[in-house]
N, C-alpha and C positions, 0 to 999 in steps of 0.2 A: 504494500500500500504506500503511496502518495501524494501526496499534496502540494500541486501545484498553485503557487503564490503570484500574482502578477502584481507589483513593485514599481516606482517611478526610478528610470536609471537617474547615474547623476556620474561627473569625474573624477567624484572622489574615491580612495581606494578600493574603499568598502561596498562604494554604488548605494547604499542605503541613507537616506538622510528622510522621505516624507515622513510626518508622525504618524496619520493614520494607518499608515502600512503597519508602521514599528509595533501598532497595538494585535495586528493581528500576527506579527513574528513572534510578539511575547509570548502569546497566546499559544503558539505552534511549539515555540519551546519549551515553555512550562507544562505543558501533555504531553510532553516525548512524544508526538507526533514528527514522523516521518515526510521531510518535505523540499520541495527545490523551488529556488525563483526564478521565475519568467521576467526580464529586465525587460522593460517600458517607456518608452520617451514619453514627454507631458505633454502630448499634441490630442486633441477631442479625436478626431479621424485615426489616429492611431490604436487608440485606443477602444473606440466603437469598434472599427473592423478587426485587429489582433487579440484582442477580450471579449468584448461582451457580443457580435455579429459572432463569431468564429466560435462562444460556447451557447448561443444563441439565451442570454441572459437578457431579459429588458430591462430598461436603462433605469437608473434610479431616477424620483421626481425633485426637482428643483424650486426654490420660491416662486419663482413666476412661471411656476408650470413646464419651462420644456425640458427634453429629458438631459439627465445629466448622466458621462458616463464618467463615472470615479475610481479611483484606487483604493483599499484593495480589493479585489476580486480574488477567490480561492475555485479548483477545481478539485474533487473529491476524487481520485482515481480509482477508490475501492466502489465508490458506492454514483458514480456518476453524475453526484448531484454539484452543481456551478451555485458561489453565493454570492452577492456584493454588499458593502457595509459591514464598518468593523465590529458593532454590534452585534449585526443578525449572525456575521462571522463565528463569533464567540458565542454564540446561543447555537449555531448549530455543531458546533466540535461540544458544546456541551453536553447536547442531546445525543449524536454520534459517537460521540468518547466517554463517556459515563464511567469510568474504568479508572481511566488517567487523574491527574492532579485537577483538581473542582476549579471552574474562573469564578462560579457564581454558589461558593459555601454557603450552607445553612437558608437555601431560598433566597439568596440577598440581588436578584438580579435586578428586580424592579427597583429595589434601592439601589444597586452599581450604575444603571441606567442615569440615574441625575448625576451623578459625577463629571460624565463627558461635557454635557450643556453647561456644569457651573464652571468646570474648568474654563471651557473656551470661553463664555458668555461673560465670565466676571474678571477671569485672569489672560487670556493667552489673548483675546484682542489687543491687550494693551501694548503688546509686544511686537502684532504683527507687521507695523512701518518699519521697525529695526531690522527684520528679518527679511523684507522684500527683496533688495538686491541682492543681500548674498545668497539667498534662493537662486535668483537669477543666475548667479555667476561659476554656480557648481552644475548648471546643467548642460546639458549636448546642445549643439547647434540648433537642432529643429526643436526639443524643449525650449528654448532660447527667445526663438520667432512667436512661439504659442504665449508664454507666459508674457512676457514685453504686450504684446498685442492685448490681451487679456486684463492685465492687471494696470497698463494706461487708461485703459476703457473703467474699469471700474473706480478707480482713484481720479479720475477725471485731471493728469498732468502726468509728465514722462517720468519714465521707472526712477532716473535717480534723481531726483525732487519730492520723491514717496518720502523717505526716511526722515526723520526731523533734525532739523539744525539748529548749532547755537543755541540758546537760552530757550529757545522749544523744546530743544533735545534735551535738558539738562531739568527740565520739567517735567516732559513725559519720561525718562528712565526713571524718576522718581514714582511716577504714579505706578511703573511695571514692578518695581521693588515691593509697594505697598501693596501692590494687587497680588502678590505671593504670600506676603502674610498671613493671605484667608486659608490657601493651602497649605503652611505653616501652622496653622490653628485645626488642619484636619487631624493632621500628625499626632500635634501635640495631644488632643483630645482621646486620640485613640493608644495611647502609651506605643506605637509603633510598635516595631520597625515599620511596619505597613498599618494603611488605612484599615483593614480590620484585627487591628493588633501583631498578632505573631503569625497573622495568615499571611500571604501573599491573592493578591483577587486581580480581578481584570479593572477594579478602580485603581491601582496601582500603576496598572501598563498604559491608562489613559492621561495621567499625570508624566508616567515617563517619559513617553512618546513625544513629547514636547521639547524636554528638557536635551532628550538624546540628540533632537535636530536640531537645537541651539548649538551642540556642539560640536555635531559635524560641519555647522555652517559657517561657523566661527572660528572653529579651531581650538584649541585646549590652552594655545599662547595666546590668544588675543586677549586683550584688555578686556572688551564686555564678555566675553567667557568666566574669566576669573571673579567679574563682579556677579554677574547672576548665577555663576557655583555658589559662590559663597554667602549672599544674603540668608539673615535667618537661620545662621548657627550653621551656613552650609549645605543648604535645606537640600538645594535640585543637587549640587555632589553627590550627599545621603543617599539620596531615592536612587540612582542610577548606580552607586555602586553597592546597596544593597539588593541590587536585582543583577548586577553582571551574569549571574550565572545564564541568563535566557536572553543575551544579545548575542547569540550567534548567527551567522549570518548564512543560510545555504540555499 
């Protein structure tokens, strides 16, 4: 058996840098699940016809209705079944894998379920102008063309005038530090090491997932690496190296 992963490429060594994928590699790893990636340029067309046309999955729905075709997508090789969303991802290797290490202990799915939204909704907005270009800058050519195109049209001015500058920038890094706190406050609440204490769950790999792409995007030398490891006692470090054991990459 195998599980085919389909991943956005990138030029960095490792090729892994989107977070959403990264929730459903956690995922893959921590069930000892058997599996390999299919590497993906970030272009809609490549990805409609090499994923989701080619395992004939329909596309996910998007806010204003048309369809969206996203990363990651998994194919089931034992059991034939193709999923999208790193959610429904993880609810079906749970239903599938019932065997392997739990993502969703003790019934807690509908609770891990709000995790994702408050993560992104309260904290990982606040980060995403810092992370635009060098998103950009670690992808392939035709990733390149896509997301430029894409993320002008949505910010309404050109890719490198996204990020904030000067005394913007030294406000808004402020507000992303403070917007960590909350997840700093889930930690702490739950005596760690993980959100459900001494468990490890899939509200852990959705918090990760974020932090891992901070650092592949950034670098482990760069200045704002060092600063968003280390806010908060260290907080995103903690979380990512007590999960090293399920960043492998296959």
């Amino acid at each position: 058996m195998t599980i085919v992963l389909y991943d956005l490429v990138s030029t960095l060594p490792h090729k892994a840098f989107a977070p959403n994928t990264w929730k459903t590699r956690f995922c893959l790893n921590y069930k000892g699940l058997s599996y390999r990636t299919a590497w993906i340029d970030l272009d809609r067309a490549a990805i409609k016809a090499g994923v989701y046309d080619k395992l004939g999955l329909a596309p996910l729905p998007s806010p204003d209705g048309s369809p969206a075709y996203l990363l990651p997508v998994i194919h089931d090789t034992a059991t034939g079944v193709s999923v999208a969303d790193s959610f429904a991802i993880a609810e079906y290797l749970e239903r599938t894998y019932p065997a392997a290490q739990r993502l969703f202990p003790h019934n807690t799915a509908a609770l891990q379920s709000l995790v994702d939204g408050a993560t992104f909704d309260g904290v990982i907005q606040s980060v995403l102008r810092f992370t635009v270009l060098d998103r950009y800058l670690v992808l392939r050519p035709v990733g390149k063309d896509y997301f430029r195109r894409t993320r002008e049209a949505e910010f309404g001015m050109p890719l490198e005038d996204i990020a904030p500058k000067g005394n913007d920038a030294v406000a808004e890094w402020a507000k992303v530090e403070a917007a960590f706190g909350a997840i700093a406050a889930w930690y702490a609440k739950s005596e760690g090491p993980f959100i459900l204490g001494p468990t490890v769950s899939w509200a852990d790999f959705a918090v990760a997932c974020w932090v891992m792409t901070a650092r592949s995007i950034w670098g482990e030398e760069s200045q704002k690496w060092k600063e968003f490891a280390w806010w908060h006692g260290g907080l995103c470090a903690k979380i990512i190296d007590d999960l090293k054991e399920y960043q492998k990459i296959d």
